[in-house]
Jmol script that loads the backbone (N, CA, C; Angstrom):
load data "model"
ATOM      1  N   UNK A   1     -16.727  -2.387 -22.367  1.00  0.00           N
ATOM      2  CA  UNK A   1     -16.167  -1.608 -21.277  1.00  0.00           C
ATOM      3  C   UNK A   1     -14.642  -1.593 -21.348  1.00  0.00           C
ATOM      4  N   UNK A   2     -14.073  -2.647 -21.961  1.00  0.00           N
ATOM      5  CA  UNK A   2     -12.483  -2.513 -22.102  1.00  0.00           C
ATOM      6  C   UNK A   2     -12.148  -2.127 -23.206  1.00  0.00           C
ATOM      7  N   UNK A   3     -13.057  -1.874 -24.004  1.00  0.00           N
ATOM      8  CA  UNK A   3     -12.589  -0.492 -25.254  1.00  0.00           C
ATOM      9  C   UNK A   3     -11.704   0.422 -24.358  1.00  0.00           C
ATOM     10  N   UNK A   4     -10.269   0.355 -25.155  1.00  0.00           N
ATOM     11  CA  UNK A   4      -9.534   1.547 -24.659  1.00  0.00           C
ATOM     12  C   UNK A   4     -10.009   2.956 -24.661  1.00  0.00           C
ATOM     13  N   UNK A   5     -10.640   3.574 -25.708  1.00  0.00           N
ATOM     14  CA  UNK A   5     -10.964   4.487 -25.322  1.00  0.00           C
ATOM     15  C   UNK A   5     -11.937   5.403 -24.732  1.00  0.00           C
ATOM     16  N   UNK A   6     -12.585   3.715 -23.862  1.00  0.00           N
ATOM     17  CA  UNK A   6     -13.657   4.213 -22.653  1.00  0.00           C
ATOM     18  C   UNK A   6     -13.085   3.940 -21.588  1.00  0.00           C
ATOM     19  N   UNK A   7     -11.884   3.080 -21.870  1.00  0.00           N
ATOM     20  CA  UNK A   7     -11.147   2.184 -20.336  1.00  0.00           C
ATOM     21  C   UNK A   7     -10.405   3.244 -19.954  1.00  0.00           C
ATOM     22  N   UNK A   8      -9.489   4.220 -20.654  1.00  0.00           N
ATOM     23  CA  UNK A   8      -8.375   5.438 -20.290  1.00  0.00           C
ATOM     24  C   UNK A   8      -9.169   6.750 -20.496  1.00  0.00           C
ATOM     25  N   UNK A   9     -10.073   6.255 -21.437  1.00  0.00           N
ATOM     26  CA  UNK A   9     -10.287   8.129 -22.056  1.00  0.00           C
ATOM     27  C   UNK A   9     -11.557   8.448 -20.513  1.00  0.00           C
ATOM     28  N   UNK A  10     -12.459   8.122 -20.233  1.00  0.00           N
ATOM     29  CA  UNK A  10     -12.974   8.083 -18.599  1.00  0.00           C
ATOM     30  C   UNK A  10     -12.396   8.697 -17.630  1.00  0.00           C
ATOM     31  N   UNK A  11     -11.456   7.997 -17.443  1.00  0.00           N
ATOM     32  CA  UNK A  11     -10.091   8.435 -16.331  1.00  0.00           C
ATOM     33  C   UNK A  11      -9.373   9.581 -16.640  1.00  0.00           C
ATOM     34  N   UNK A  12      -9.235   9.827 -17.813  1.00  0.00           N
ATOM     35  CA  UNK A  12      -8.575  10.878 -18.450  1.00  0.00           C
ATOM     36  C   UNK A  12      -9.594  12.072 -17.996  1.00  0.00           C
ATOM     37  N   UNK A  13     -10.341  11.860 -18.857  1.00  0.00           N
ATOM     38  CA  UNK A  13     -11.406  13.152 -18.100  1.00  0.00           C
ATOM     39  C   UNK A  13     -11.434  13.217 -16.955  1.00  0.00           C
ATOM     40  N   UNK A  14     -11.323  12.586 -16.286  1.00  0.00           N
ATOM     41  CA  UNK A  14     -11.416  13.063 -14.698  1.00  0.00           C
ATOM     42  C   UNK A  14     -11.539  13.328 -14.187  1.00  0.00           C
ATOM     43  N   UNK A  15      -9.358  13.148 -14.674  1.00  0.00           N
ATOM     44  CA  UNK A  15      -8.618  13.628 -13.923  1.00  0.00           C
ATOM     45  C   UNK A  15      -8.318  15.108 -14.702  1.00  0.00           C
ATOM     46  N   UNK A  16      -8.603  15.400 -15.972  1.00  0.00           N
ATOM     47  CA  UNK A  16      -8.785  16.989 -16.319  1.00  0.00           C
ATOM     48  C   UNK A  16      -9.432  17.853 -15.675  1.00  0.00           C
ATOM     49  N   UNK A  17     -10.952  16.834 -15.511  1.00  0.00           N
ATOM     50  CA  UNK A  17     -11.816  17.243 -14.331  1.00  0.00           C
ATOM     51  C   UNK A  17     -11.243  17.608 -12.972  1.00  0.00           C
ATOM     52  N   UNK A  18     -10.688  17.113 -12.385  1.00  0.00           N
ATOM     53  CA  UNK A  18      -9.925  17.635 -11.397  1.00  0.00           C
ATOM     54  C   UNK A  18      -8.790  18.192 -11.155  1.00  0.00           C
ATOM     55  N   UNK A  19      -8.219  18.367 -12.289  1.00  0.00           N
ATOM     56  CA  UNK A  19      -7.271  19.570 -12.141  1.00  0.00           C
ATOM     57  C   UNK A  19      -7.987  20.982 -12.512  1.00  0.00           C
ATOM     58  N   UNK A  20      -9.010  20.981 -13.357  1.00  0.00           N
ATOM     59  CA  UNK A  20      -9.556  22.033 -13.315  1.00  0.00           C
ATOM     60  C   UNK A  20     -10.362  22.755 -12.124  1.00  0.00           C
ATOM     61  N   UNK A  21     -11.114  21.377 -11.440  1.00  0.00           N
ATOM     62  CA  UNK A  21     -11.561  22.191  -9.934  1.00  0.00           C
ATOM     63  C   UNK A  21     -10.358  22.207  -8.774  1.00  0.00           C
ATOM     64  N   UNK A  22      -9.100  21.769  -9.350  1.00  0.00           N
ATOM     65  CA  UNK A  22      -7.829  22.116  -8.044  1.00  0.00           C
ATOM     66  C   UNK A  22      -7.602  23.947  -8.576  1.00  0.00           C
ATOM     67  N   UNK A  23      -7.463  24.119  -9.518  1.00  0.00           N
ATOM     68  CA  UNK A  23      -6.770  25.040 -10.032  1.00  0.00           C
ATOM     69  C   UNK A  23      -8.096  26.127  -9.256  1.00  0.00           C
ATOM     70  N   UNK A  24      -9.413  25.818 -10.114  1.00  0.00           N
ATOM     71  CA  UNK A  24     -10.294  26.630  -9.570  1.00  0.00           C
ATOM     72  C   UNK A  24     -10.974  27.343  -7.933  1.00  0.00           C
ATOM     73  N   UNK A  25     -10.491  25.466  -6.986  1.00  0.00           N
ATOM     74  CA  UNK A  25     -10.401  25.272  -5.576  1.00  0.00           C
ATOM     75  C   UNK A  25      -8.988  26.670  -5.276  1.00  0.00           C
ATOM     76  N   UNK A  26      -7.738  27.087  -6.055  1.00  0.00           N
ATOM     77  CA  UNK A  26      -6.707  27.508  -5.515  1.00  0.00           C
ATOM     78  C   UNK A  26      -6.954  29.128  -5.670  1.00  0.00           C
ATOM     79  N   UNK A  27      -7.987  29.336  -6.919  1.00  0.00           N
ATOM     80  CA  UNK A  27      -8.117  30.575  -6.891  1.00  0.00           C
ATOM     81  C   UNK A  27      -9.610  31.322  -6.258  1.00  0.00           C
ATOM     82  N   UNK A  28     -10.318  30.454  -5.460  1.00  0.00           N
ATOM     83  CA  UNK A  28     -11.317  30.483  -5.074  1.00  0.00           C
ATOM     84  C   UNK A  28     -11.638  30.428  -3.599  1.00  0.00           C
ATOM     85  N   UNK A  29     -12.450  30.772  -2.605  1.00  0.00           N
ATOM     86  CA  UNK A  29     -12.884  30.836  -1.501  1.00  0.00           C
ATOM     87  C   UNK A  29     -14.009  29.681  -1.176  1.00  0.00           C
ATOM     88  N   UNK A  30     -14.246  29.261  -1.979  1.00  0.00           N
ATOM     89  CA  UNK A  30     -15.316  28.346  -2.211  1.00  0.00           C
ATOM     90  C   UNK A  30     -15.213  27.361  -1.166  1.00  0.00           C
ATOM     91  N   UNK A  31     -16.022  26.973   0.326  1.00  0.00           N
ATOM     92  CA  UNK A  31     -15.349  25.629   1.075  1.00  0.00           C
ATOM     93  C   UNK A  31     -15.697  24.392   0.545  1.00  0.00           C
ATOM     94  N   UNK A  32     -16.797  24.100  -0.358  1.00  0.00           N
ATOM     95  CA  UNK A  32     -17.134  22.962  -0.551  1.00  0.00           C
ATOM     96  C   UNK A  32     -16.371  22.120  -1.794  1.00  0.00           C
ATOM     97  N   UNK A  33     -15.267  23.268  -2.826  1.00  0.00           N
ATOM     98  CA  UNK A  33     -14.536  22.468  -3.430  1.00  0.00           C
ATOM     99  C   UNK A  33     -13.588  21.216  -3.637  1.00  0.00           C
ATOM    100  N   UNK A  34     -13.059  21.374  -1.881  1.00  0.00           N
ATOM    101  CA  UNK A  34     -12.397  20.209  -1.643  1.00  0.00           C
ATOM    102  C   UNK A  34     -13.071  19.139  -1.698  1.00  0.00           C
ATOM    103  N   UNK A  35     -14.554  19.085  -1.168  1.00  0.00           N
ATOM    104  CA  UNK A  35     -15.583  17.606  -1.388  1.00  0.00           C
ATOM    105  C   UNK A  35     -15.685  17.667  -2.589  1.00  0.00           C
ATOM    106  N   UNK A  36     -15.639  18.325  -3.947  1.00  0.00           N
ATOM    107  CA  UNK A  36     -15.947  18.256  -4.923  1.00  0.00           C
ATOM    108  C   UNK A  36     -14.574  17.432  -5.214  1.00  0.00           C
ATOM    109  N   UNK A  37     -13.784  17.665  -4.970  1.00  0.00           N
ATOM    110  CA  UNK A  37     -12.372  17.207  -5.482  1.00  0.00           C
ATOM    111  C   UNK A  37     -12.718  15.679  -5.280  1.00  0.00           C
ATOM    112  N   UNK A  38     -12.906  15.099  -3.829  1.00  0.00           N
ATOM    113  CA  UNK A  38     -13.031  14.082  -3.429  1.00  0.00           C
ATOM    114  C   UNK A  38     -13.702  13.529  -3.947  1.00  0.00           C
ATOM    115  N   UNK A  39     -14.916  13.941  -4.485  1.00  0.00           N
ATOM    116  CA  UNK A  39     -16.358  12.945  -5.333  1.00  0.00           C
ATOM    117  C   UNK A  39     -15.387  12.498  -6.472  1.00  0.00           C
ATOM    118  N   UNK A  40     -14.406  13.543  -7.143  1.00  0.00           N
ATOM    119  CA  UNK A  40     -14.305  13.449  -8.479  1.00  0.00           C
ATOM    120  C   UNK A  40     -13.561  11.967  -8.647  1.00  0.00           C
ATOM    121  N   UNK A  41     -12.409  12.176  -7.388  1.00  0.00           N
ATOM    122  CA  UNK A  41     -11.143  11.034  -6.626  1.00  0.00           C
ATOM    123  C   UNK A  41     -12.267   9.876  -6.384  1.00  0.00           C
ATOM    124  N   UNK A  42     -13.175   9.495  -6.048  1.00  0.00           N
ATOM    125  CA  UNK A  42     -14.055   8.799  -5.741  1.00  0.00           C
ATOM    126  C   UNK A  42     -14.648   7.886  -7.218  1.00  0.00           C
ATOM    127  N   UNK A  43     -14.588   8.736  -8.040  1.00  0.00           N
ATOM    128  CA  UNK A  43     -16.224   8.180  -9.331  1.00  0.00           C
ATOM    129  C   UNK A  43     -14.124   7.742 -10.283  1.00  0.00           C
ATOM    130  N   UNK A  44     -13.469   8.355  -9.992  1.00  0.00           N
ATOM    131  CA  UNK A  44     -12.187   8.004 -11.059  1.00  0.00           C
ATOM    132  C   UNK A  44     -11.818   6.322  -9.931  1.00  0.00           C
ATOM    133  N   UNK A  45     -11.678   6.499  -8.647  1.00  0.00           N
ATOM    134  CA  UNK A  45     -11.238   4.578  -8.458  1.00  0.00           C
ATOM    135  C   UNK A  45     -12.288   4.068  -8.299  1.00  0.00           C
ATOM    136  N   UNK A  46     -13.718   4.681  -8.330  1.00  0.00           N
ATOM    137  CA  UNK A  46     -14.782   3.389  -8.641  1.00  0.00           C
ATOM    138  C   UNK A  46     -14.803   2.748 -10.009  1.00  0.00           C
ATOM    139  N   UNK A  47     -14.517   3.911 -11.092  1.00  0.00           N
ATOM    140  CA  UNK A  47     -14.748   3.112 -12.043  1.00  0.00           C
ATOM    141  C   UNK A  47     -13.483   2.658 -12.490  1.00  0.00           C
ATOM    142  N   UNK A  48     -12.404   2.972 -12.041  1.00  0.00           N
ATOM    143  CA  UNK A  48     -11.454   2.059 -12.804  1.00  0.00           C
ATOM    144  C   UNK A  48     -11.665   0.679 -11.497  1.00  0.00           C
ATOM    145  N   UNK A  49     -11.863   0.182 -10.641  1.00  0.00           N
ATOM    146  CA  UNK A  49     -12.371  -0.858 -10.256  1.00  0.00           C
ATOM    147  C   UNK A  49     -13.369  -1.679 -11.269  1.00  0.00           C
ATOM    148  N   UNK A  50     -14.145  -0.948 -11.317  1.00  0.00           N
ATOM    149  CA  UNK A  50     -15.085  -1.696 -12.667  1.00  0.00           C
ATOM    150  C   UNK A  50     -14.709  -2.284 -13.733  1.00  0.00           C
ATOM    151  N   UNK A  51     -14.070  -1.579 -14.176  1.00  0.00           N
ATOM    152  CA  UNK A  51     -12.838  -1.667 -15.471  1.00  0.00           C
ATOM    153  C   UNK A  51     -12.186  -2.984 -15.472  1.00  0.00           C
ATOM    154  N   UNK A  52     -11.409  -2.764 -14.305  1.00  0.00           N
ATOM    155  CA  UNK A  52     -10.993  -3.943 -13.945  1.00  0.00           C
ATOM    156  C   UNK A  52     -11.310  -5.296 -13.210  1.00  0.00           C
ATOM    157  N   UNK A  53     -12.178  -5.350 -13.149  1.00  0.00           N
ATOM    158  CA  UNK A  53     -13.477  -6.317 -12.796  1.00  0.00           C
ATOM    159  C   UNK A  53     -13.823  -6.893 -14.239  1.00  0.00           C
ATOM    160  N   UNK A  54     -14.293  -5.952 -14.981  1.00  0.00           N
ATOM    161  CA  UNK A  54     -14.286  -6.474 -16.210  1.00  0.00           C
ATOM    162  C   UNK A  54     -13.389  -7.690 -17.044  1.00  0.00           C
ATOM    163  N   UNK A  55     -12.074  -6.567 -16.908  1.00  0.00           N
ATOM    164  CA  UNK A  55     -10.749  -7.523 -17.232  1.00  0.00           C
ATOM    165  C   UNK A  55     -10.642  -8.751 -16.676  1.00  0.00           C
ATOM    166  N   UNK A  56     -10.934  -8.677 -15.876  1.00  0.00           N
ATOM    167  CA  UNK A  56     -10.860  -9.977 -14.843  1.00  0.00           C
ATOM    168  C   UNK A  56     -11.368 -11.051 -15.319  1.00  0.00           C
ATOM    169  N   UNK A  57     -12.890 -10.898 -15.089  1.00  0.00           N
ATOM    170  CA  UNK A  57     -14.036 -11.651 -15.676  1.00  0.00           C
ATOM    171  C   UNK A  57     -13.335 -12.253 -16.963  1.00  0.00           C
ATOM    172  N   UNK A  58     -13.095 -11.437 -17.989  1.00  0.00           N
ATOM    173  CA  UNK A  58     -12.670 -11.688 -19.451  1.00  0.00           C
ATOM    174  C   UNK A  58     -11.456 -12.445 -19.385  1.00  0.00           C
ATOM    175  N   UNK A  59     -10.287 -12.466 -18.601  1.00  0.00           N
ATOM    176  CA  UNK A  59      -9.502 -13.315 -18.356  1.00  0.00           C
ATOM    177  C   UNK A  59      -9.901 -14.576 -17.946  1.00  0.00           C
ATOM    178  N   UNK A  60     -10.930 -14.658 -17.465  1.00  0.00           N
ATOM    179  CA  UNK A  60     -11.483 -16.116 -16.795  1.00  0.00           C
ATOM    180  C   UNK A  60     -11.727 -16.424 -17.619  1.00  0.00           C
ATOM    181  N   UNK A  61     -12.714 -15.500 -18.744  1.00  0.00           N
ATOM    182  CA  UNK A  61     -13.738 -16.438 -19.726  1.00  0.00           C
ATOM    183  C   UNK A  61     -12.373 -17.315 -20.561  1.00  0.00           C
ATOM    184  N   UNK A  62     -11.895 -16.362 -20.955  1.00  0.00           N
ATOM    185  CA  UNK A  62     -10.734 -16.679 -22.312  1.00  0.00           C
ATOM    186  C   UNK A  62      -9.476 -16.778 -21.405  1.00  0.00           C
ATOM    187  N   UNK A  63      -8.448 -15.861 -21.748  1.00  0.00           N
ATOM    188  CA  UNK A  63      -7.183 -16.144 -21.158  1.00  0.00           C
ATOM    189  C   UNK A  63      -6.781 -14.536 -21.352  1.00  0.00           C
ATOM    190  N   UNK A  64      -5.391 -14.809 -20.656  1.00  0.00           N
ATOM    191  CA  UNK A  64      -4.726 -13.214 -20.810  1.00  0.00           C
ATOM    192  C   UNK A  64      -4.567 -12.590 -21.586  1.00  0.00           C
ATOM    193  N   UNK A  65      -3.600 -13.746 -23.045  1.00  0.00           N
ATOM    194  CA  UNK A  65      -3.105 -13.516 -24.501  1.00  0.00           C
ATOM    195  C   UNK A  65      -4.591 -13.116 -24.636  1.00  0.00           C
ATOM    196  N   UNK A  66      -5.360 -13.662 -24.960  1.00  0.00           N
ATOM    197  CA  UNK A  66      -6.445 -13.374 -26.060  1.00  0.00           C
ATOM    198  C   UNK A  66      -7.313 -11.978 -25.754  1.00  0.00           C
ATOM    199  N   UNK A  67      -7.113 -11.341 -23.885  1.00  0.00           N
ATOM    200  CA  UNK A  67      -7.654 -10.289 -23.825  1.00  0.00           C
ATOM    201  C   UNK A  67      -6.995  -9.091 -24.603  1.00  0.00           C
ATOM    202  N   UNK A  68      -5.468  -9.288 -23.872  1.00  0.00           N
ATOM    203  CA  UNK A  68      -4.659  -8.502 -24.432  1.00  0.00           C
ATOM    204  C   UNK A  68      -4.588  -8.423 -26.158  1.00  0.00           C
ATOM    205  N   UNK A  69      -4.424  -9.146 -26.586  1.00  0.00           N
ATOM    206  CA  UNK A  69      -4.991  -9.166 -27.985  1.00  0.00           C
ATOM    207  C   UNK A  69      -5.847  -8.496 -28.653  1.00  0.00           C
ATOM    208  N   UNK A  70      -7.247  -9.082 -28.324  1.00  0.00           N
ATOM    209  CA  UNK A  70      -8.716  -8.162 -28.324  1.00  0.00           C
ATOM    210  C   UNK A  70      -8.453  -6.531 -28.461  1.00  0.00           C
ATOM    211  N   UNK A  71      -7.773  -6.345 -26.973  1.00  0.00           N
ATOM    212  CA  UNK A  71      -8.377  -4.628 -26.800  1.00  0.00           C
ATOM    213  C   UNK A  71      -7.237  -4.126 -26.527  1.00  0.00           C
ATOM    214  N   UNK A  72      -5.841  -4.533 -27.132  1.00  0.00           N
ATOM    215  CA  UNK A  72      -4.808  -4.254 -27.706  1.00  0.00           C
ATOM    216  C   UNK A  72      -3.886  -3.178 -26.902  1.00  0.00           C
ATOM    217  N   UNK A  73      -4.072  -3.870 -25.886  1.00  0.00           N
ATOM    218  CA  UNK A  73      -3.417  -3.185 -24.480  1.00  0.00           C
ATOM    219  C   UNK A  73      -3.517  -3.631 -23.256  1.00  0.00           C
ATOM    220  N   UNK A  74      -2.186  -3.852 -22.291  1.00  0.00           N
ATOM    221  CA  UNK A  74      -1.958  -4.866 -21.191  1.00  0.00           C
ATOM    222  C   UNK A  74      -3.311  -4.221 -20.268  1.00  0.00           C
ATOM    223  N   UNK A  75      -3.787  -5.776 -19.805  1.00  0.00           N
ATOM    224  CA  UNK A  75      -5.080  -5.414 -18.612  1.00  0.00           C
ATOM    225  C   UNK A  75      -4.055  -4.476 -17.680  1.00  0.00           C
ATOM    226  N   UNK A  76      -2.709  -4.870 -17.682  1.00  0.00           N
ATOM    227  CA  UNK A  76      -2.250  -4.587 -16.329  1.00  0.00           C
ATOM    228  C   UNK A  76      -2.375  -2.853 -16.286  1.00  0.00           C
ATOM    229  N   UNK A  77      -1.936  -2.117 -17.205  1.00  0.00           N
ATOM    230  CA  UNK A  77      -1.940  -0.905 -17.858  1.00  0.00           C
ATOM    231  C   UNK A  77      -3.405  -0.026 -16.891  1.00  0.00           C
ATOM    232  N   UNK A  78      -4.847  -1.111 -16.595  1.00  0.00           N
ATOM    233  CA  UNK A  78      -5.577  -0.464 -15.779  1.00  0.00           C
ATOM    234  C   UNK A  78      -5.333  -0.223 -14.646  1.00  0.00           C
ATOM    235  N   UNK A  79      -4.251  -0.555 -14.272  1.00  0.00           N
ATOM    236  CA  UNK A  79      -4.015  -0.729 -12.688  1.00  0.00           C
ATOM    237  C   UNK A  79      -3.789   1.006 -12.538  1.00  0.00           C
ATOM    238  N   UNK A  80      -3.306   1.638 -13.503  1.00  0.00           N
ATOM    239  CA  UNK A  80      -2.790   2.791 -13.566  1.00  0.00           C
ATOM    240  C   UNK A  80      -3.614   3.779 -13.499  1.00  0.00           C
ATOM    241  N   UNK A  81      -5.116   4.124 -13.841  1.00  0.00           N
ATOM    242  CA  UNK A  81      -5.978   4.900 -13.260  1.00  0.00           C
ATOM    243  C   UNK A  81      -6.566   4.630 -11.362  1.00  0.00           C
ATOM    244  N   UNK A  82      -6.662   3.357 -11.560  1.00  0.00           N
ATOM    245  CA  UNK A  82      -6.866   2.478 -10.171  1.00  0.00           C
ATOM    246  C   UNK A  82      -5.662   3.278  -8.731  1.00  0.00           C
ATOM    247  N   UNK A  83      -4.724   3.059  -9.393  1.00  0.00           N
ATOM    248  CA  UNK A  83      -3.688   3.829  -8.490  1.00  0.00           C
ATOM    249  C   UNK A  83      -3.474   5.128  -8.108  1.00  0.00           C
ATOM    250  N   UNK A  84      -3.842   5.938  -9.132  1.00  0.00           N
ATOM    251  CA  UNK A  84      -4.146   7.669  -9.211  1.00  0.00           C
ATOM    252  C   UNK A  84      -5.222   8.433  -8.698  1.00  0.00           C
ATOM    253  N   UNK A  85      -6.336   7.221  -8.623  1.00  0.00           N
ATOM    254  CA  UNK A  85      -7.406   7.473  -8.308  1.00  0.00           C
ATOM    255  C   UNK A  85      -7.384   7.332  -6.486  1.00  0.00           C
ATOM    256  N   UNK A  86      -7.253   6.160  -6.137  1.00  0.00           N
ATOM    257  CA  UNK A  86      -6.391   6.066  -5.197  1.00  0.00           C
ATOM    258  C   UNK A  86      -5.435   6.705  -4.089  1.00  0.00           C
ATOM    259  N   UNK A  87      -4.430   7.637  -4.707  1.00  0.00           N
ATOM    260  CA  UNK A  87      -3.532   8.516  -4.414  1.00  0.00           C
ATOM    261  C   UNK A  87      -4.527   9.516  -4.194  1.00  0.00           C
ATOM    262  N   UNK A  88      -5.401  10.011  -4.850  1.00  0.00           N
ATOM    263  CA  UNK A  88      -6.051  11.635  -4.762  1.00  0.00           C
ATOM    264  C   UNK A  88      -6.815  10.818  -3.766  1.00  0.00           C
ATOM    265  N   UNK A  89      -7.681  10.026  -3.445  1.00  0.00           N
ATOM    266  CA  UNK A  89      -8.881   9.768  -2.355  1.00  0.00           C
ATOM    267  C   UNK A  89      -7.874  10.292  -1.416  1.00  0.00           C
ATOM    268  N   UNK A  90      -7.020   9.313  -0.967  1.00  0.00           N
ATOM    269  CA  UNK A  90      -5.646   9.550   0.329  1.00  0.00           C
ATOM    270  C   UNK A  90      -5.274  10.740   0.443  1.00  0.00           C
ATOM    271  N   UNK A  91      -5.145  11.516  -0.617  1.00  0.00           N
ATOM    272  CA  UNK A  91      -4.334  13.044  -0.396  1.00  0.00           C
ATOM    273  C   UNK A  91      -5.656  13.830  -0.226  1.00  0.00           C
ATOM    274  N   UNK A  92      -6.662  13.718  -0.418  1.00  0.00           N
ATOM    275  CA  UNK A  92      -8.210  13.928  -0.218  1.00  0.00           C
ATOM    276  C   UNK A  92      -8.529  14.042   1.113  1.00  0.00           C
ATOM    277  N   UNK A  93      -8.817  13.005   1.745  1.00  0.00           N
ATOM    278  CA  UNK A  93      -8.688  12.124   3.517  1.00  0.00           C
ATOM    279  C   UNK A  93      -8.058  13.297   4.276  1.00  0.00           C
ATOM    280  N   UNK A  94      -6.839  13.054   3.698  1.00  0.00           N
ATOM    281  CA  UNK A  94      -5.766  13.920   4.585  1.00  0.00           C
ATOM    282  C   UNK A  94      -5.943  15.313   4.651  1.00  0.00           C
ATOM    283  N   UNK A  95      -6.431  16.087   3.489  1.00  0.00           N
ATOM    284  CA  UNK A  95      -6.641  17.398   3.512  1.00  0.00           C
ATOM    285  C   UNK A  95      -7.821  17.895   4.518  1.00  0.00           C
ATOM    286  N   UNK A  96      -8.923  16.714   4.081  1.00  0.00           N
ATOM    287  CA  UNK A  96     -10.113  16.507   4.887  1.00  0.00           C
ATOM    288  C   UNK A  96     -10.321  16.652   6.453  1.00  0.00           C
ATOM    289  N   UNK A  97      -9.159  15.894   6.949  1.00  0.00           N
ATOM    290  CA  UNK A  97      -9.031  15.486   8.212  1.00  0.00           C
ATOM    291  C   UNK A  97      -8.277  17.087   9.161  1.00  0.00           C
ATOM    292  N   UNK A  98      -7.469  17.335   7.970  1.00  0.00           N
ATOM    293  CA  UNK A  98      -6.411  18.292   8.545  1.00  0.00           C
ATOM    294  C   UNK A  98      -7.357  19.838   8.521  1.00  0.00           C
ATOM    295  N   UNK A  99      -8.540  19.778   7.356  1.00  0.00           N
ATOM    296  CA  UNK A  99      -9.389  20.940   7.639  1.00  0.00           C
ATOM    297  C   UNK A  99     -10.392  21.060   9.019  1.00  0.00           C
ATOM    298  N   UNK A 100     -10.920  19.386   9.200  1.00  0.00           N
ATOM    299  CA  UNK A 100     -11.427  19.252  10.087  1.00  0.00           C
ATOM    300  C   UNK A 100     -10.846  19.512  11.537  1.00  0.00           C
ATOM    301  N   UNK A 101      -9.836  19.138  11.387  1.00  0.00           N
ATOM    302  CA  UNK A 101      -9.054  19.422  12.945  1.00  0.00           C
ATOM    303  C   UNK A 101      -8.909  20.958  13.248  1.00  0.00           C
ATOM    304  N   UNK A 102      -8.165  21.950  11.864  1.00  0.00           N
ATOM    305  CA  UNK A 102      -8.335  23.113  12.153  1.00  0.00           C
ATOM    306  C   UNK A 102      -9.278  24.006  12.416  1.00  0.00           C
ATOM    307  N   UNK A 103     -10.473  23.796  11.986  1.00  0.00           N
ATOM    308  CA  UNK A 103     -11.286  24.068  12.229  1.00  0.00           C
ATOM    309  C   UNK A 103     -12.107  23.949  13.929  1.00  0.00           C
ATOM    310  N   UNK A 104     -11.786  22.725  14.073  1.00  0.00           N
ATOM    311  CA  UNK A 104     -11.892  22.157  16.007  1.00  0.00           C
ATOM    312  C   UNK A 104     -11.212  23.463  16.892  1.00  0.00           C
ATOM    313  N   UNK A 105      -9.803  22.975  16.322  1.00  0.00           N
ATOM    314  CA  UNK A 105      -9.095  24.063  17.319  1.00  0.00           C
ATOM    315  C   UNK A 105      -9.442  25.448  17.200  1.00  0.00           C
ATOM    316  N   UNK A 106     -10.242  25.940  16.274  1.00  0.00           N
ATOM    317  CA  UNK A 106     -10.545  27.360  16.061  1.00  0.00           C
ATOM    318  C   UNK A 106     -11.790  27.789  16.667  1.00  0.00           C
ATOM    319  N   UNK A 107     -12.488  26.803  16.786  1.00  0.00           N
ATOM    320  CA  UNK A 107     -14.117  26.638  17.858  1.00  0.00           C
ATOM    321  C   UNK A 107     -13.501  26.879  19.314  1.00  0.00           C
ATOM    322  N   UNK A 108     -12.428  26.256  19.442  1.00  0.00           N
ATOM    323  CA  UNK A 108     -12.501  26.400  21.065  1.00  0.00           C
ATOM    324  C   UNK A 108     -12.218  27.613  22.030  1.00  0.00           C
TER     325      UNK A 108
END
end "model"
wireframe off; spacefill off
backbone 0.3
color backbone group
């Protein structure tokens, strides 16, 4: 699982993945894209949680040097999908909340 290029390349897709349904969400009428956005923000900081759970574990077994070593790139370096992933849930929430409200005031 801390093969780099399942640990970044994952996350990488994504988040391609979701720039392609932002772009598609911007030229589209579609309402349910924004939850699509959110699942995507969702499955990108679950699994870099995992990821790093992993790392973790593997630091216990052995030590830091020897992870970093191994799979030839700082554990810390995962923190960096973890955080992005993160950022879009929040900017997600917020869009969420702010559709929901407009929508209230437009019922009444």
């Amino acid at each position: 699982m801390l093969n780099p290029y399942f640990a970044f390349g994952v996350p990488a897709f994504l988040l391609v993945l979701y720039v392609a349904f932002a772009l598609f969400r911007r030229s589209s009428d579609i309402p349910y894209l924004g939850f699509v956005l959110f699942i995507i923000a969702g499955f990108l900081t679950g699994f870099s949680l995992q990821v790093i759970q992993q790392a973790i574990n593997e630091v216990a077994k052995t030590s830091f040097q020897h992870v970093q070593d191994t799979h030839l790139y700082s554990p810390y370096l995962l923190a960096i999908p973890l955080i992005v992933g993160i950022l879009l849930l929040i900017v997600n929430l917020i869009r969420g909340y702010l559709k929901v409200k407009k929508v209230r005031l437009q019922s009444k």
